[in-house]
C-alpha positions in Angstrom: -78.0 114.0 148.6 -81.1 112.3 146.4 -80.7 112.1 142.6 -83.5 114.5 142.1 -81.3 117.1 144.2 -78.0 116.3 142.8 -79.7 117.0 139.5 -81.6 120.5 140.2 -78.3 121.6 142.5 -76.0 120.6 138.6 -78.4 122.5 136.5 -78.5 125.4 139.0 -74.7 125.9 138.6 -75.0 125.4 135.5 -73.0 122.0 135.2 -74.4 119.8 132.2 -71.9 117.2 131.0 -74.6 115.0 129.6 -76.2 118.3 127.5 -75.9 117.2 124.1 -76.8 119.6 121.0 -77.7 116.3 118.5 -79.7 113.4 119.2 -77.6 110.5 120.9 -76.9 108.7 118.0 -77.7 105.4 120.2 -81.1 106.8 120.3 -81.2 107.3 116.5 -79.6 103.9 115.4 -82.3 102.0 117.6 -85.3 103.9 116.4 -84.1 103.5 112.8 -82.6 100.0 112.7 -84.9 97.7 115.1 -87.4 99.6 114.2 -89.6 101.1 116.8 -92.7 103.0 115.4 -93.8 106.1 115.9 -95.8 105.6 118.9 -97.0 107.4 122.4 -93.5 108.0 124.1 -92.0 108.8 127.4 -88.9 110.7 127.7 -87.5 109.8 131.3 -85.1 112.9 132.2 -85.3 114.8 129.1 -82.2 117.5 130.4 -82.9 120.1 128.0 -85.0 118.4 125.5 -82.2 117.5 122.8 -83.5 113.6 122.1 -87.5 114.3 122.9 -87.1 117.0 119.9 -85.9 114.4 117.9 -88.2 111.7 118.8 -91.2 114.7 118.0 -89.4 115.4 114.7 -89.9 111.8 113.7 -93.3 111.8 114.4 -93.6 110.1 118.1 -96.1 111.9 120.5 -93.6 112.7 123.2 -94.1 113.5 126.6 -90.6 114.4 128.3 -89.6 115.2 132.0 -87.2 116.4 134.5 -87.0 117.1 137.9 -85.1 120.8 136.7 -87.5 123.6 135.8 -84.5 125.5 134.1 -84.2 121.8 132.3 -87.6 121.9 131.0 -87.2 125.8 130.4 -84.1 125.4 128.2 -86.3 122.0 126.5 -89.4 124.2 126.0 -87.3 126.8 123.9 -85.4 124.1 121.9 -88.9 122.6 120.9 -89.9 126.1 120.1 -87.2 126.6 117.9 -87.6 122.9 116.0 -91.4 124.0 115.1 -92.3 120.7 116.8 -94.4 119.8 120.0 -93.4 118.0 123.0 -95.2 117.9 126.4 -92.7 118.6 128.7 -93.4 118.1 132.4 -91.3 119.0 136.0 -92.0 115.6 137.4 -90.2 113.2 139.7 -91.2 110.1 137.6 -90.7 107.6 140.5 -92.8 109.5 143.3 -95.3 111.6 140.8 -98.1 110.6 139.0 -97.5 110.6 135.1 -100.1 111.5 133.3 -100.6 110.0 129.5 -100.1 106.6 130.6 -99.4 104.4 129.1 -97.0 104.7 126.8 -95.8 102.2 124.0 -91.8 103.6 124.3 -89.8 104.4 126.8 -86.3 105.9 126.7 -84.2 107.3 129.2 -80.1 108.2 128.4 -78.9 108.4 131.9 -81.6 107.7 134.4 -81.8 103.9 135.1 -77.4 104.6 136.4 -78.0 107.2 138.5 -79.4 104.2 141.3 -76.3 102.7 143.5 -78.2 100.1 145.2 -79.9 96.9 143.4 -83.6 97.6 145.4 -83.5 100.9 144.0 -82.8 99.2 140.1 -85.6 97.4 140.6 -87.8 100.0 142.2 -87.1 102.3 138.9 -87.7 99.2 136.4 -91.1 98.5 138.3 -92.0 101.7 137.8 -91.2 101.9 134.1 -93.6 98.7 133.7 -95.9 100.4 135.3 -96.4 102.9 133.0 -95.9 101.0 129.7 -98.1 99.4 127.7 -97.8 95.5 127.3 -95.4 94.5 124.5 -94.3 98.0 125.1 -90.4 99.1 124.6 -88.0 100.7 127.0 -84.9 101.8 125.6 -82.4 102.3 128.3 -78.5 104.2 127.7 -76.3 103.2 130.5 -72.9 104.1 132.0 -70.7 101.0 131.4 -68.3 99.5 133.8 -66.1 98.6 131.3 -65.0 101.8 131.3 -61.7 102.3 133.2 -62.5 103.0 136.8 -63.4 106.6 137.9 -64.2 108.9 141.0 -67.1 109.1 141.9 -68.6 112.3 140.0 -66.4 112.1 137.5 -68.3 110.7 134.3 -71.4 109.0 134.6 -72.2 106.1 136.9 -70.8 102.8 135.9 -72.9 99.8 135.9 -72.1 95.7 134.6 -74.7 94.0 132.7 -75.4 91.8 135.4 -76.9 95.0 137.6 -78.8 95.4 134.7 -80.3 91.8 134.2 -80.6 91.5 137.8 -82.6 94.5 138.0 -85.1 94.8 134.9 -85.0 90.6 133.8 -88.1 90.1 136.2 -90.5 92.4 134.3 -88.6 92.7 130.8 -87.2 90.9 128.0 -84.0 91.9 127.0 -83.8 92.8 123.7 -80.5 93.5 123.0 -77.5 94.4 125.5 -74.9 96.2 123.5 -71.5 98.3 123.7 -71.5 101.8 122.4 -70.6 105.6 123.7 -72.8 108.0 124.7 -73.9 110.0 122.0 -71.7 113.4 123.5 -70.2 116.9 122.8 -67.6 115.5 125.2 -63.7 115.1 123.5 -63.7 111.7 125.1 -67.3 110.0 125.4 -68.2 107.4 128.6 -68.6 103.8 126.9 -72.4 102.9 127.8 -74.6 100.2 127.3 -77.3 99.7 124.9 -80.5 98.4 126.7 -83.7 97.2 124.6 -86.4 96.0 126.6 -89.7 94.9 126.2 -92.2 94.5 129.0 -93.2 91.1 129.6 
């Protein structure tokens, strides 16, 4: 089964383990702390809208998407509720055409891991250049495997920082490369890493 339909099948049954009710604080700490303006931003696999909301709130003209219609449903209501606007999209960002290119940010909490293979990596990361501007910032959250090993399906994908350099080095500079957790409602949150690109 393809990502896009593992996703739509998980929000269908109503299985969300990466639906999180405040802004992943990895999210927060970069914006703040590097800093990246406010700027025309892309939301790659918004889920249901928690970290575009944010990014909106904080003055960034966001466009968010996701391959679920009850994703983007749930996302439309949560925006709704913040008194803030978002563009949110169903798209399949690798095989649709995104409109409001390009963009000077870039974040996705989750995406870039979902790809087993190496061509496929590289395939998402050319896309992403693609539609950023030059100079422009991706901001990547991604399973780490220096997390105990697990099942597959059980916690997010687990990739080593040498899948990520091997897959992004050729059309980014890496920024920074750090340890965290995923900002989660979990008991127990999936260590990730910290990805700060810019395109080259």
């Amino acid at each position: 089964m393809e990502v896009k339909e593992r996703f739509i099948k998980k929000y269908k049954e109503g299985c969300m383990p990466w639906a999180h009710e405040k802004p992943d604080i990895n999210l927060v700490t970069t914006v703040q702390k590097h800093p990246v303006k406010a700027c025309k931003a892309l939301e790659i696999g918004c889920g249901t809208g928690t970290d575009a909301v944010w990014l909106a709130g904080q003055g960034f003209r966001i466009t968010a998407l996701d391959v679920s219609e009850i994703a983007i449903g749930l996302a439309r209501q949560q925006a709704k509720q913040a008194g803030v606007r978002c563009r949110f999209h169903v798209a399949d960002f690798l095989n649709d055409k995104i409109d409001g290119a390009p963009f000077r940010f870039i974040f996705d909490r989750g995406f870039f891991h979902t790809f087993d293979k190496l061509f496929q990596r590289k395939a998402f990361a050319e896309k992403v250049a693609s539609v950023l501007s030059d100079g422009g910032l991706w901001l990547s959250l991604i399973g780490s495997a220096d997390d105990p090993p697990r099942k597959r399906g059980e916690g997010p994908p687990q990739r080593s920082a040498l899948d990520i350099v091997k897959a992004t080095e050729h059309r980014f500079e890496i920024l920074s490369l750090s340890t965290s957790l995923f900002g989660s409602d979990q008991p127990q949150p999936a260590r990730n890493w910290v990805c700060l690109m810019r395109k080259r």
